[in-house]
N, C-alpha and C positions, 0 to 999 in steps of 0.2 A: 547711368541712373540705376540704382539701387530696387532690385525685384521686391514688389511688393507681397509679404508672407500672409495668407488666409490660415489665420489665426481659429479661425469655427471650422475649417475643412481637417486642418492637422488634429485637433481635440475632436473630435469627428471622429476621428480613424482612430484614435488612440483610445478613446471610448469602445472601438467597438472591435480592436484588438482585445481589449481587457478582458469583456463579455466573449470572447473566444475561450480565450486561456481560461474563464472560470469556467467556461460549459466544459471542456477536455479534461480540467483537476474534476469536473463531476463524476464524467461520462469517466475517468479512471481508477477514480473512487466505486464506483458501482461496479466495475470490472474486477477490484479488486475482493471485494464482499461475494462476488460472485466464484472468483476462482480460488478463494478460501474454504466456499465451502460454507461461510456465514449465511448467506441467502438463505438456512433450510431452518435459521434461529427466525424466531418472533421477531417484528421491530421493538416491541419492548425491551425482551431481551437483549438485542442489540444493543441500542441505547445503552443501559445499562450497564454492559462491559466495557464500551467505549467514555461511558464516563466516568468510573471508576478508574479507566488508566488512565486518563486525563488528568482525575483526582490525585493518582496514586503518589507519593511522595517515595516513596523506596526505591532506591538507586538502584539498587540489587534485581529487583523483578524489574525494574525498566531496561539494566542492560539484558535480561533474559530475553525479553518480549525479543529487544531489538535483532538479539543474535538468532534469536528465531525466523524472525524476518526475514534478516540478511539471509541465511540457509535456504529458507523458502525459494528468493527469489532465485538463487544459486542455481538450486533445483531444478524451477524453472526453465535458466539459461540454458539448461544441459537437455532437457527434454525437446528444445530445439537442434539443438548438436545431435542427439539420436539420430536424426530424420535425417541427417547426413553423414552419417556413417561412424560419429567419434563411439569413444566408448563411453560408458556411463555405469553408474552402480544401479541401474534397475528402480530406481524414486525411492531406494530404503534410506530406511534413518542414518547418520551417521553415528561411528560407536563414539559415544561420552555424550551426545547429545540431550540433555536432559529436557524434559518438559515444563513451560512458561509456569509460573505460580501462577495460581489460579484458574488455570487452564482444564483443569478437570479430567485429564491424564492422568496424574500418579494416582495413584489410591493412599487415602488417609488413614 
């Protein structure tokens, strides 16, 4: 005889799987505004530059942002490796790294 499947207990759980995973993409989101360094902008502000790269259309400042990014988190990774002994360049910038458009780094 064929087990019968509770259909309201598995949607159940999958429901409140989901509602996990969104609370975690929050609670990583907030972590990440936080160890940017954004947390000290206005939420206006925020907003703002966050919708703008949303908006943004230019391939060129989106692969910048992104390679920024990428470095960031790099950086990151290595600042964990310190604590155990590897070596590291000290959190400086790397040479050729340029600054995201719009980012308010370079001077115009």
């Amino acid at each position: 005889m064929r087990k019968v499947r509770d259909y309201d207990a598995e949607l159940k759980a999958l429901e409140e799987r989901a509602r996990g995973l969104k609370a975690r993409r929050v609670e990583q989101l907030g972590a990440l505004v936080t160890s940017t360094g954004a947390d000290a902008l206005d939420l206006e502000t925020l907003a703002g530059v966050l919708l703008d790269a949303v908006a943004s259309t230019d391939a060129d400042a989106k692969e910048a942002w992104r390679a920024k990014g990428a470095a960031f988190f790099q950086r990151r990774g290595r600042k964990g490796a310190r604590k155990t002994g590897s070596d590291s360049d000290g959190g400086t910038p790397q040479p050729g790294a340029d600054p995201a458009p719009g980012s308010g780094a370079a001077s115009d």
